[in-house]
C-alpha positions as CSV (number, residue, x, y, z in Angstrom):
1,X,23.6,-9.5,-22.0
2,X,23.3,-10.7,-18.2
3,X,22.0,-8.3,-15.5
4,X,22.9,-10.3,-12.2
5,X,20.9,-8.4,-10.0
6,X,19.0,-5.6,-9.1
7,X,21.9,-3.1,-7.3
8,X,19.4,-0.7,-5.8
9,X,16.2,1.2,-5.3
10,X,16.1,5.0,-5.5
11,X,13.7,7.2,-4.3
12,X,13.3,11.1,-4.6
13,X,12.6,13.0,-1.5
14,X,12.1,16.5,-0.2
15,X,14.6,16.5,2.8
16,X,17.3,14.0,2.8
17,X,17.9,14.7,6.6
18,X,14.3,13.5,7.8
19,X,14.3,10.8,5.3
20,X,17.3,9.7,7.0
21,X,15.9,10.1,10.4
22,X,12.7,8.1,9.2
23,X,14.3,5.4,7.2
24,X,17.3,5.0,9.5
25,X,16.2,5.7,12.7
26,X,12.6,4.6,12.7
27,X,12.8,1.8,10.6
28,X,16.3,0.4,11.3
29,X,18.1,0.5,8.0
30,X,21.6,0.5,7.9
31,X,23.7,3.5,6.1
32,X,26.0,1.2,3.6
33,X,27.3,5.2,2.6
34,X,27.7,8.4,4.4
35,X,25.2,11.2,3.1
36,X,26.9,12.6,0.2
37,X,27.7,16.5,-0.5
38,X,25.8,18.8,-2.7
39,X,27.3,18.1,-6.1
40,X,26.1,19.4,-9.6
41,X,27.8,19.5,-13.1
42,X,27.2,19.0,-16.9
43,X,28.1,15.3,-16.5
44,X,25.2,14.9,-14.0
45,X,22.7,17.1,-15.5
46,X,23.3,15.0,-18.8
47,X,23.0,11.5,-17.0
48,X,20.0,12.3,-15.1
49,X,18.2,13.9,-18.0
50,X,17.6,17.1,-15.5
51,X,19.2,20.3,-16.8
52,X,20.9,22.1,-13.9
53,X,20.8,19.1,-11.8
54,X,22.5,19.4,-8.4
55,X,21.5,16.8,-5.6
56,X,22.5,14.8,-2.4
57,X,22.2,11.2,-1.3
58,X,22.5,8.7,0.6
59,X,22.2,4.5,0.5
60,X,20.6,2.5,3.2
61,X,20.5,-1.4,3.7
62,X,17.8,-3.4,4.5
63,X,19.5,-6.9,4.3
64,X,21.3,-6.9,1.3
65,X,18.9,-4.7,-0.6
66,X,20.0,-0.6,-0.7
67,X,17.7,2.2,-1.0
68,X,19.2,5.2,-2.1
69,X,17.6,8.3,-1.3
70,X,17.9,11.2,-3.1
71,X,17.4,15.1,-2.7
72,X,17.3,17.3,-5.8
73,X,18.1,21.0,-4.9
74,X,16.1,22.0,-8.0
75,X,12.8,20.3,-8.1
76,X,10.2,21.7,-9.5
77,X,7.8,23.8,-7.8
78,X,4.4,22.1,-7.0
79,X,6.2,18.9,-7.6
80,X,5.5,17.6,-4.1
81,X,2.2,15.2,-4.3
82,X,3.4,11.8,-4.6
83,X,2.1,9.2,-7.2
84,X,-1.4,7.3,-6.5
85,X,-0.2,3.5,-6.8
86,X,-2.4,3.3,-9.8
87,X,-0.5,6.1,-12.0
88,X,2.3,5.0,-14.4
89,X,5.5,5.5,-12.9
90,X,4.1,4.6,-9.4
91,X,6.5,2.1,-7.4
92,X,6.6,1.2,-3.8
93,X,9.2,-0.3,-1.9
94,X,8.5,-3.7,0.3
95,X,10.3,-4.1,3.0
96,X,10.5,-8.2,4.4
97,X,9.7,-8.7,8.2
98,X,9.6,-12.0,10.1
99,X,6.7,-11.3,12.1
100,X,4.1,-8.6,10.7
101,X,1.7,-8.1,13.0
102,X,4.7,-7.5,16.2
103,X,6.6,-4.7,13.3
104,X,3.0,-3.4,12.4
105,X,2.8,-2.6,16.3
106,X,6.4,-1.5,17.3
107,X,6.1,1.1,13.6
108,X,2.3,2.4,15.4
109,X,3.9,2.8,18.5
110,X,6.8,5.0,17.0
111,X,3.8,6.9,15.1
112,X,3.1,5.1,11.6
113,X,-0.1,5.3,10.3
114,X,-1.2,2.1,8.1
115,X,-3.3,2.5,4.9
116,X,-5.3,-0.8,6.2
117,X,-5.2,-3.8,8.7
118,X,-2.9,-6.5,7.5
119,X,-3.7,-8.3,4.6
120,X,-2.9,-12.0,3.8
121,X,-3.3,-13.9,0.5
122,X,-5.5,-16.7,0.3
123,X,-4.8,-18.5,-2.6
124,X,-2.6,-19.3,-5.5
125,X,1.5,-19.5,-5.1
126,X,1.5,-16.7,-2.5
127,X,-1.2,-18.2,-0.5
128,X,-0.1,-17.1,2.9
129,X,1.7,-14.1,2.6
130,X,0.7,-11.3,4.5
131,X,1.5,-7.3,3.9
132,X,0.3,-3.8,4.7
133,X,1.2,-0.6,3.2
134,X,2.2,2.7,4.6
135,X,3.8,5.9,4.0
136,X,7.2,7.5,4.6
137,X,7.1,11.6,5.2
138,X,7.0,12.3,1.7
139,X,4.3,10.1,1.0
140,X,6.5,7.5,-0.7
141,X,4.7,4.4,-0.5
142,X,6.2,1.3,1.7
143,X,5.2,-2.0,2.3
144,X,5.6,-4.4,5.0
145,X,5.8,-7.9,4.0
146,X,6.0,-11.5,5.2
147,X,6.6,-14.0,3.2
148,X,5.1,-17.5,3.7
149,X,6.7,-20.6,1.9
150,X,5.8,-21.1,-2.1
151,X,6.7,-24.5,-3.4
152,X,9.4,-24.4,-6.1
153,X,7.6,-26.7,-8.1
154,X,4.3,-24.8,-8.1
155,X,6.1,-21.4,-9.1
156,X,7.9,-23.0,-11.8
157,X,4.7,-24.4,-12.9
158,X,3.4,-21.2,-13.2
159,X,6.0,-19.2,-14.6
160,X,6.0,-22.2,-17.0
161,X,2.2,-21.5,-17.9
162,X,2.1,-18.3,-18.4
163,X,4.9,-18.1,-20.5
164,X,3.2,-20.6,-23.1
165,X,-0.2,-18.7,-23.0
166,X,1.1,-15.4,-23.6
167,X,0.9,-12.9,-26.2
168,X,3.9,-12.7,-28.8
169,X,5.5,-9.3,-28.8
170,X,4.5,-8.9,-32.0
171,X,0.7,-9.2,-31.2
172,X,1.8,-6.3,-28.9
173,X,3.8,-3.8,-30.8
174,X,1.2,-4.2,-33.7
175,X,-1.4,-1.8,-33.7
176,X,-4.9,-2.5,-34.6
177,X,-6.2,-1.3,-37.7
């Protein structure tokens, strides 16, 4: 098996219109698609595991990264209270800037409320990086990100440790008696 790369992000929203406003627009990604028709069918229902499925989306570029985003016309009602970051299932999406604290501003200025002040790591391989999270209209949770220099060598150390230390899988699947 070989899985080259990760092709895209999706995210559900409530209104594929102002999440293309916001995510276009307001933050500056590109449209690598044009928004897609209502479609619907027994081939879609059965690959997204959703009887009756009929949706709309959309793919946006940030870089080479795509976010799709996705409208089902047949959520379910009281489905619209997104994850806390803490739940299972909960994902966010970080979005890499060169200079934080001037994309923090320009996002304020245009309206975007923060979650906190930007925060910066002070030690171990991502000593230096610096991120804040935020919120698209839905309540989807983003993250701003910049990315200081890690060392190759320390990484690799790292990845290298952890992967001697850890549990087997069977120590893991096993369950205690």
């Amino acid at each position: 098996m070989s899985i080259t790369s990760v092709h895209h992000t999706g995210i559900i929203v409530t209104d594929l219109d102002r999440s293309i406003y916001f995510y276009h627009d307001v933050l500056g990604l590109r449209f690598q698609s044009e928004p897609s028709p209502w479609f619907s069918g027994d081939d879609l229902a059965r690959g997204v595991g959703v009887p009756g499925a009929s949706l709309r989306q959309v793919c946006l570029m940030a870089g080479d990264a795509v976010v799709e985003l996705v409208e089902y016309g047949n959520r379910p009602e009281g489905n619209d209270t997104p994850i806390q970051q803490n739940y299972l299932g909960a994902m966010h999406v970080a979005l890499r800037v060169d200079d934080i604290v001037a994309t923090k501003a320009e996002l304020e200025a245009k309206g975007i409320e923060f979650l906190s002040d930007v925060n910066v790591v002070d030690d171990g391989v991502l000593a230096g990086w610096r991120w804040v999270y935020f919120h698209d209209p839905d309540g989807i949770t983003l993250e701003l990100v910049e990315v200081a220099y890690v060392n190759q060598d320390d990484r690799e150390r790292g990845i290298a440790a952890y992967l001697a230390g850890r549990p087997s899988l069977e120590s893991l699947t096993t369950p205690a008696s």
